[in-house]
N, C-alpha and C positions, 0 to 999 in steps of 0.2 A: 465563453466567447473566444473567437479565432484570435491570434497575434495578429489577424492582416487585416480583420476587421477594428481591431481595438485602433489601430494605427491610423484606419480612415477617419475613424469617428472620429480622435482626437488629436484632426491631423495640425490644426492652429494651438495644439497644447501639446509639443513633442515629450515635454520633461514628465508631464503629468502618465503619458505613455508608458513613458520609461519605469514611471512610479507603478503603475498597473504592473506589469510584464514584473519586474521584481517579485511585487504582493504573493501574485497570481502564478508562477511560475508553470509551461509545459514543459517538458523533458521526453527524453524517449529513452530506450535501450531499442540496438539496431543490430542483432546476431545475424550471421550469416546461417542459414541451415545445412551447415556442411559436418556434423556430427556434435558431440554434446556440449552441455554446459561445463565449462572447467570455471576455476575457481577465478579466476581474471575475469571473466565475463560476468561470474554473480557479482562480484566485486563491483563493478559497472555497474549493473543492476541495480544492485543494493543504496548504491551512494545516490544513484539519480530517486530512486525510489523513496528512501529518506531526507533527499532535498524536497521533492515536491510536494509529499504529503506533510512534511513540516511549515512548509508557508502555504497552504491548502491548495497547492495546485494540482494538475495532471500528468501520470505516468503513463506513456505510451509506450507502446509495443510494435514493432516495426520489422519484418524480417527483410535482410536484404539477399536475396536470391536470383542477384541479375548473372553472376557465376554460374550458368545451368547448368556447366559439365561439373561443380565441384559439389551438387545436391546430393544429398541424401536425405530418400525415403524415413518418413517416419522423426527424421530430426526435428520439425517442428512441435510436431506433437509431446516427442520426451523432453524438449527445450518447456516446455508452459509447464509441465508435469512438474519439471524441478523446480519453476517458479514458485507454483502454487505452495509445493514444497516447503519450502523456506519461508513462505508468508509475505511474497510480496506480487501482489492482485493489480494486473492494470489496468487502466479505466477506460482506456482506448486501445484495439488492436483485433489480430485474429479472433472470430467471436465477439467481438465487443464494438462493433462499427459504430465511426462518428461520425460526424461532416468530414473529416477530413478522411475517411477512406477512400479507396483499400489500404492495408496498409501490408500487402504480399507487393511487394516490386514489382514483380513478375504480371501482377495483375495492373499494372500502371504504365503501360509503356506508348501507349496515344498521349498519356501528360507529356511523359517527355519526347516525345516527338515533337506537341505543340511548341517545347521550351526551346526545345532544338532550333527550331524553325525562327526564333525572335533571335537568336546568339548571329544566326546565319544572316537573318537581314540585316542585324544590327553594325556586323561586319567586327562582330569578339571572335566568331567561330568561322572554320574553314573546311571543304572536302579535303581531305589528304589520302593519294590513291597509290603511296608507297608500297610495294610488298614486303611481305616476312622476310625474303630474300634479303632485301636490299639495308631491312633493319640492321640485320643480323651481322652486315657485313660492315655497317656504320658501327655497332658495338665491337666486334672484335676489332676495326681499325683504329679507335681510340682507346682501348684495353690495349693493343701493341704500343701506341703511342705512348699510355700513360696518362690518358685525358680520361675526364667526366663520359662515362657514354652517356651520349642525350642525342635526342632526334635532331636532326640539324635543321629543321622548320622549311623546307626543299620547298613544300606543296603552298606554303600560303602565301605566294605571292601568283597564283596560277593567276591567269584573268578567266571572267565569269566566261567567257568563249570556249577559254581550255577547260575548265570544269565541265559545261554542260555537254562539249563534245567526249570527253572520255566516259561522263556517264550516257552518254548516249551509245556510246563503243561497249558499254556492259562491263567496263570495267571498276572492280570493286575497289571501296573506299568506305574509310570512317571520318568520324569529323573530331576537330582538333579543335582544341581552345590557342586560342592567342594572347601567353605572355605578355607581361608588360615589363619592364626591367626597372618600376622602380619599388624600391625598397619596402613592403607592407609590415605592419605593427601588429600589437594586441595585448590589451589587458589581458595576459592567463588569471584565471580564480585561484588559480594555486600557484604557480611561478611567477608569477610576477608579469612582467614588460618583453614582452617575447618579438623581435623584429628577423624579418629574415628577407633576402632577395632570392625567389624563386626558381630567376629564370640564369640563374651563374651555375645551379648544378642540373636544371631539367631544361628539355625541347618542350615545344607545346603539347600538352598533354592530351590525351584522347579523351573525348565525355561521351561520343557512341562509339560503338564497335560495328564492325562490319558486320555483324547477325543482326543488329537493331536493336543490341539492347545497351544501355547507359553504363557507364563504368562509376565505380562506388563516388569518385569524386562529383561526377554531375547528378545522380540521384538522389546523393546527401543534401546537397545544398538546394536543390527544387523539393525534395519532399520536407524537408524541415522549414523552410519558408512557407511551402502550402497548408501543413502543419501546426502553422504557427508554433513553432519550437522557438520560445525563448531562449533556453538557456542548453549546451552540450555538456557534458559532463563525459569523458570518452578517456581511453589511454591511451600512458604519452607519445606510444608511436604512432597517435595522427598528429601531433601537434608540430612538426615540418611540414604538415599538408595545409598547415592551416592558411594560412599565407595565399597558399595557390585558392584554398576556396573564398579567403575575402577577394578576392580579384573576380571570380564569379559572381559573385552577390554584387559588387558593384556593376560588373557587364549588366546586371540583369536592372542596376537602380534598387536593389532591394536594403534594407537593413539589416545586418546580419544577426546573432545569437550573438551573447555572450558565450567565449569559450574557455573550459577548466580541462586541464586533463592530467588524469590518474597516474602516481607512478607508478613504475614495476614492478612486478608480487616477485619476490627472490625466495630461494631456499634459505635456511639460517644460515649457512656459510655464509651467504652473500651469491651465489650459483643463480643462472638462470632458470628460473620453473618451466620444466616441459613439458609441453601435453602425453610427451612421450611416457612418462611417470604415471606410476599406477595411483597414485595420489592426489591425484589431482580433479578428478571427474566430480561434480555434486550425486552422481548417483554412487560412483561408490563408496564417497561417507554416507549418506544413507544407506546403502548397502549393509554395511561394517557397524551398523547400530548408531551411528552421529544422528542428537535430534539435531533438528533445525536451527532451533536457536541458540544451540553451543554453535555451531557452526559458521551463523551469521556473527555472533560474535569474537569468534575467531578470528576474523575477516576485519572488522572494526578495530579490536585488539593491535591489531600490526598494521592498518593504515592510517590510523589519526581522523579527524572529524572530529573530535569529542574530548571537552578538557580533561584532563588528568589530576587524580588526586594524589599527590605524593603521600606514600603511606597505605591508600587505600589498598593496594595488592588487586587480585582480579574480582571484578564483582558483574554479576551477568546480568546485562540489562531486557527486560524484555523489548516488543519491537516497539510500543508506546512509545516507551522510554527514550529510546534511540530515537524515534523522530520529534522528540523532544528537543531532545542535547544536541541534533547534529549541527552542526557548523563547517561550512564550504572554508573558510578562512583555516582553520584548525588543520585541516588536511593536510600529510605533510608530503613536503616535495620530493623528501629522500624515497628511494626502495623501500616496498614495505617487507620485512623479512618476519618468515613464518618460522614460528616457533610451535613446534608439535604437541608441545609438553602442556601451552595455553590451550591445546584443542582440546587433551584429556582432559583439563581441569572447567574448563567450560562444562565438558559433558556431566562433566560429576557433579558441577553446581545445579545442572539441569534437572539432574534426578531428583534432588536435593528441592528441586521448588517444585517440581511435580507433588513430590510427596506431599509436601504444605499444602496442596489442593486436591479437597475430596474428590472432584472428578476428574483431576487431572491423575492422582493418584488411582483414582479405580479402572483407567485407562490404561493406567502404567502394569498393573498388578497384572488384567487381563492382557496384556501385551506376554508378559512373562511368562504366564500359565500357557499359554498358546508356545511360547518355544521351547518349555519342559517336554510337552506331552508330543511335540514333532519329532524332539530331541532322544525320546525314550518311550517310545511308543508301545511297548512289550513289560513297563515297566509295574508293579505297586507303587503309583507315587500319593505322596501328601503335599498335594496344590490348593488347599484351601483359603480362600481371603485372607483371612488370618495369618497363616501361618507366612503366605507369599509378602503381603506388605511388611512382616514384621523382620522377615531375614532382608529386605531392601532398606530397610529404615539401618539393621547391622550392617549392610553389603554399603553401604554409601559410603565410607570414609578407606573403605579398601579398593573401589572398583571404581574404572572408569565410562564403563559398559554391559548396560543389562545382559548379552551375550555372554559375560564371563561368568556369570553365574550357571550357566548351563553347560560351561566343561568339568570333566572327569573332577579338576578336584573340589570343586562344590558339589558332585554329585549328589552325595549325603546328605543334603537340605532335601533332597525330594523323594530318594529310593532308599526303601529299606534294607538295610544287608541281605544277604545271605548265609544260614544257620550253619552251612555245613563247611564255609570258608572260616570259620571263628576257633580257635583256640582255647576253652573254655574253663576258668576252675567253677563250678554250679555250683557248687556250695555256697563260694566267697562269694559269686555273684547273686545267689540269691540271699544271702544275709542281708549286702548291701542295698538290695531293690527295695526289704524291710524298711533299712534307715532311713532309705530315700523318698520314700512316702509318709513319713513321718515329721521330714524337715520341713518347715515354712520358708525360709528366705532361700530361693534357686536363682539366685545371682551370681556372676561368675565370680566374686571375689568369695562371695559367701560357699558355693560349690567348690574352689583351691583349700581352703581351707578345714570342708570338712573332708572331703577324698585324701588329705594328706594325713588328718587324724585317724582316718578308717585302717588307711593301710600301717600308720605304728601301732594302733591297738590290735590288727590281726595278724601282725608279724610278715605282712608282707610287704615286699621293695616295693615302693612307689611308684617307679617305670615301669615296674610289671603289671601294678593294677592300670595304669594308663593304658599300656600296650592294648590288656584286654578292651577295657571300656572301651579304645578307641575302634578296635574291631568290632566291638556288638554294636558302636553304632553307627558305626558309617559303612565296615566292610573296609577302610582303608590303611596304608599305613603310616599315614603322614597326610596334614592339614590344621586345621587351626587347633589351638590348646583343645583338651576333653573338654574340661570347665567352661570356657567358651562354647563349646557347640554344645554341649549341654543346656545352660542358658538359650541358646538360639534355639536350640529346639522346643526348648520350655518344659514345665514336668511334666504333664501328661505324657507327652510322646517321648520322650526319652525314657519311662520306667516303661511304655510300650516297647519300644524297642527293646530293650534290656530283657523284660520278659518275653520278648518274639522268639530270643533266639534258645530260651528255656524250654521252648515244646518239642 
């Protein structure tokens, strides 16, 4: 049910309202489609997405595209892609129409024309038929001064004569909201008691623009009303706007949203995060092998929402989880600063619960086999079930990413040497391939202990038998102990190898 119908129905019961709109909470995430998801924007995402489906309400989807010059092709599309991504599914939006659609701006602009048109009789809004010219020369003349550049509010005191004659002259003009100079409040979710006067540092601000489309501050506050959007959850560089939008919502008589907004995602320094950073996009941690849910995790890890167990260290919660524990209150006000070191370790837990699950694991194995045989395509490999989940279940407490398994020097988990790169004594090594079919325990501890015994009963240096074994079986000259990848390969295929390189 709508926030503006819930309002009518229980309009002799405001508290009980209020009590609904709480329970029931709608949210949105409101990207621009001017190129990707960066990690500030899931971040948004993610927290409105885990407030709502925590208290059973709806997460809406809303692109705001009334910026036509700054669109780009296709960004909508890879914008859901990375949603979907990360596991967070909205219930309203592109594809998903509700009552309260469209939810493309772009496809809304007869609302806001109607809204327009109630601002303008109501006498909140005004034409203002300044030029770029004129702006430009008011900004530089208060930048020489040393003043606030702000509009100096010239146009709204025209009388409606002067108005309807210059638009009759054809000359252009946008429409301006009218400031009030007194002081507006607000409960933030997350900082507390927020009051600001709007009109000490800005002129009346524009809500259309001379092309006819709404600038972000008058589309927010009509499509979130229309929307019935309870609650904003956004970052904190709107939260000096916020002020200017309660002064809309009362031009208009409406009830506003609750507003919360996010702090700033910093580098671990303490550095501002830039989209300019090759770090930063949700597609190139997926890219770079990030599951999702390390990733999301990440993101929670460094912003707060969610109590903390002293002692616990990191532990990954799946999404259930999280929209279990989150808590708007918990959020914390400081910078959230990103620790890279939390991302690998997430990832690694990830593998780690993958494994714990037979389909999440048989998912995972054929993910790997698929990037061996991309990775080595010319090669003899041994990618079987077996062998693949069993070097992941070893490869978990070393790696942070199934990709690392498939360079040069894991290589030797998949390709067989080559006979003719090997240094050989054939004797020694066939004696040993004897023993080595004869022993039962092929454990690494149990494998150090008999190769060290092999080599003083046959009088040879120990580093040398290494040296060899390690070239029959991998081909390399350096990697993890022999006894270890012995073990990892297990006995059949290690006395295969051994005897490969004997024909």
């Amino acid at each position: 049910m709508q926030g503006t119908v819930l309002a009518k129905y229980f309009a002799p019961s405001y508290n009980l309202y209020r009590t609904l709109k709480t329970l029931y909470p709608r949210v949105r995430f409101a990207p621009s489609p001017t190129g990707y998801l960066h990690l500030g924007g899931l971040r948004t995402a993610l927290y409105n997405y885990l407030f709502a489906k925590s208290k059973g309400g709806v997460f809406i989807l809303r692109i705001e595209d009334t910026d036509q010059a700054r669109k780009l092709e296709g960004s909508v599309e890879a914008l859901v892609k990375d949603l979907n991504w990360v596991g967070i599914e909205y219930g309203e939006g592109p594809g998903k129409e509700g009552q309260s659609g469209p939810y493309i701006q772009s496809e809304r602009l007869k609302i806001y024309q109607d809204h327009i048109a109630k601002l303008l009789d109501n006498g909140s809004a005004y034409h203002c038929f300044c030029t770029e010219r004129r702006l430009n020369i008011l900004r530089r003349n208060a930048i020489r001064s040393q003043h606030v550049p702000k509009y100096d509010n010239r146009c709204r005191n025209l009388t409606h004569d002067e108005v309807k004659e210059k638009i009759k002259s054809g000359i252009g003009y946008c429409i301006r909201f009218k400031l009030s100079s007194d002081c507006q409040y607000f409960e933030d979710l997350v900082f507390g008691n927020i009051a600001y006067d709007v009109s000490l540092n800005e002129g009346d601000p524009v809500l259309m623009k001379g092309d006819g489309y709404p600038t972000y501050h008058f589309a927010n506050v009509v499509d979130d009303h229309l929307m019935g959007i309870t609650h904003v959850l956004r970052g904190v560089e709107w939260q000096i706007s916020t002020t200017k939008h309660l002064l809309i919502y009362r031009a208009f008589g409406w009830t506003p949203p609750q507003f919360g907004h996010l702090p700033l995602i910093v580098n671990s320094d303490g550095t501002k995060l830039s989209k300019r950073q090759g770090d930063v996009r949700v597609e190139d941690y997926r890219n770079s092998g990030i599951f999702p849910l390390a990733l999301v995790n990440y993101i929670t890890l460094s912003g707060g929402g969610f109590d903390h167990v002293v002692g616990e260290g990191v532990r990954l919660k799946t999404m259930d989880e999280l929209i279990t524990e989150f808590q708007v209150k918990k959020i914390s006000a400081h910078p959230s600063r990103l620790n890279p070191d939390l991302l690998q370790e997430c990832n690694k837990l990830e593998i780690k619960r993958q494994l714990r699950d037979d389909k999440l694991a048989e998912k995972l194995v054929n993910n790997l086999k698929d990037l061996i045989k991309k990775k080595y395509p010319q090669e003899n490999l041994n990618v079987s079930e077996e062998h693949v989940r069993k070097v992941l279940i070893w490869a978990t407490p070393r790696i942070t990413n199934i990709e690392d398994l498939i360079t040069p020097k894991f290589a030797f988990l998949w390709i067989l040497p080559s006979a003719d790169q090997i240094d050989l004594n054939k004797n020694l090594l066939q004696k040993l391939i004897q023993k080595l079919e004869n022993i039962e325990k092929f454990d690494e501890q149990a494998l150090k202990e008999y190769l060290r015994m092999f080599s003083t009963e046959n009088e040879v240096k120990f580093s040398a038998l290494m040296r060899m074994l390690r070239s029959a079986l991998s081909g390399l000259k350096e990697g993890p102990g022999v006894a270890e990848m012995m073990h990892l390969l297990g006995k059949n295929q290690s006395l295969e190898r051994l005897k490969a390189v004997l024909r």
